[in-house]
N, C-alpha and C positions, 0 to 999 in steps of 0.2 A: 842244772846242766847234766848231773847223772844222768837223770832219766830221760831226756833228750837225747843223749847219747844211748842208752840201752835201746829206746824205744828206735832212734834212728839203726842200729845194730841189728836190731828183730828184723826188719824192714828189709836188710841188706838180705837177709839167706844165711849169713853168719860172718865174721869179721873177725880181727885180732883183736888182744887184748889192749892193745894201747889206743884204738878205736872206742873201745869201749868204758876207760880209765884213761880219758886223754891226758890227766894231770900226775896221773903215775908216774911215779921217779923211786930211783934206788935209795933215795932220802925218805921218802915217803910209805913205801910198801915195805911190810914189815916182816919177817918171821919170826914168831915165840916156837921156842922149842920147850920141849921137857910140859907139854898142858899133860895135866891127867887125862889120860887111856876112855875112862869112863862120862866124860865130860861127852855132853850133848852141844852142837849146835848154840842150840837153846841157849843152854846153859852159861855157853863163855856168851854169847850176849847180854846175859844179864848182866855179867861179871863187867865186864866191858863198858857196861853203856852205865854204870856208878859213877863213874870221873867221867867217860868220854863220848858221851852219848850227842850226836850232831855230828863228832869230829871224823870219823872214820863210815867211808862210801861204800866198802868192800870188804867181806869177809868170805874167808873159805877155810873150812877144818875137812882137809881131806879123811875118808871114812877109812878103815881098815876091811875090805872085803875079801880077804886071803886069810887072816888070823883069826880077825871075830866074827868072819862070817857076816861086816857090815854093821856090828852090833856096839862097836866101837871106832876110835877115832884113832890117827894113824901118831897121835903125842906133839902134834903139831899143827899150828894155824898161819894164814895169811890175812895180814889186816890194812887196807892203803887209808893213810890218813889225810883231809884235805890240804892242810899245814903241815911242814918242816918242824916249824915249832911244839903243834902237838904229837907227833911222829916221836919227836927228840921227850916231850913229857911223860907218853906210853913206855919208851925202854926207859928211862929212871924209875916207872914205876914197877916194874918187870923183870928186868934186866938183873940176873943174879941175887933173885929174891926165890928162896925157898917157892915148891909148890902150895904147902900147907899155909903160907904167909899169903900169898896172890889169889888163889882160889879157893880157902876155906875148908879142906879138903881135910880129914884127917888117912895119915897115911904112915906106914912105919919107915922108921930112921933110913933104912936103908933105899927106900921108895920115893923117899923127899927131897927129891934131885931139886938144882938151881933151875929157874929159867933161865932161857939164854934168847935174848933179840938180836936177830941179826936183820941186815938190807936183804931183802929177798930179790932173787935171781930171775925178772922179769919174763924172759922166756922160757924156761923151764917151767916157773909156774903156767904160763898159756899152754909148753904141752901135756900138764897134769891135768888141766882142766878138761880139753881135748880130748884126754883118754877115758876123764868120769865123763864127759856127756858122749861118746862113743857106744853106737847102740850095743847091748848087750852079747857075746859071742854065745853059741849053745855050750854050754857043757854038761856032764854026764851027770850033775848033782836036776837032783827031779824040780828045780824051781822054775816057772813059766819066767819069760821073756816081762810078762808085765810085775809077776812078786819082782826079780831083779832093778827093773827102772824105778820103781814102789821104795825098793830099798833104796837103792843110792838117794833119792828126790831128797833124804832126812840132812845129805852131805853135800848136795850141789850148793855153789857159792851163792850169795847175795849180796846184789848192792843196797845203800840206805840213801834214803833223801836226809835235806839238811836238817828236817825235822829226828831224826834216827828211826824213821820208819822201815822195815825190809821191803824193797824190790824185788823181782822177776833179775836173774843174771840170764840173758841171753848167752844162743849156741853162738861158739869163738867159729867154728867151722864146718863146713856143709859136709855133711856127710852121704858121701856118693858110691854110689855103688859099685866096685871094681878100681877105685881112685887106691893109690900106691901107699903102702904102708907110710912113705914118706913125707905123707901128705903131699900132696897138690893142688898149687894155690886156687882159687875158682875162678880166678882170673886168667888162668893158661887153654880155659877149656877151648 
């Protein structure tokens, strides 16, 4: 059904998030706070997919392109799971568990904050998403247009089929040329 839905989403020119995660709910979509800095992508998947590999369709660890320069992660991820029930068995396994306990990490005393799960904030995450796939603006640092979209690609979200395989996340929003910082929907044109 994921993929149905992303693939019907590509289709559209670009769509919202709950088009795209029709089964999303604030029970379901997750936010871990407190991930290690340094954690890749990659990395919390692996983490992730130990106990919960199948259960969870969407993953997004927003990148840090302001502090690391891209080069790391912003200490936080979004994860929707298919079930309540495993939604509800991610924060027991997370929830208020050292970093060094949950991801392996060794890290000094003062560094080894709790995780913290909370219901993540449906649309706000659609317009974080919206701003990493937002084509890149010029600025005076010498990187081409293609190194920036190169970079972010490491941090754009993904969905998984029921097997835990990664997807293609399609664009939430067409991006048009002279369209109002406020967005405007595609359907006003």
């Amino acid at each position: 059904a994921a993929a149905a839905a992303a693939a019907a989403a590509v289709g559209m020119g670009g769509v919202n998030l709950s088009a795209v995660l029709p089964n999303a709910t604030s029970s379901t979509m997750l936010m871990l706070k407190n991930v290690p800095t340094s954690f890749s992508r990659a990395q919390l998947i692996k983490v992730f997919n130990e106990k919960f590999k199948g259960a969870y369709d969407f993953l997004y660890v927003p990148g840090d392109f302001m502090g690391s320069n891209g080069s790391a992660s912003r200490g936080f991820a979004f994860i929707n799971f298919r079930t309540v029930k495993r939604a509800q068995q991610f924060t027991k396994e997370f929830d208020q568990k050292k970093m060094s306990e949950c991801f392996g990490v060794v890290v000094n005393e003062s560094e080894d904050k709790p995780c913290e799960v909370q219901q993540a904030r449906l649309q706000a995450l659609q317009k974080s998403i919206e701003r990493l796939q937002a084509p890149a603006k010029e600025s005076k640092v010498a990187n081409s247009p293609l190194e920036k979209a190169t970079e972010k690609a490491g941090w754009y979200p993904l969905m998984f089929g029921q097997d835990g395989e990664p997807m293609p996340f399609p664009l939430l929003s067409p991006h048009i040329a002279g369209a109002k910082a406020s967005g405007t929907p595609s359907s006003r044109r």
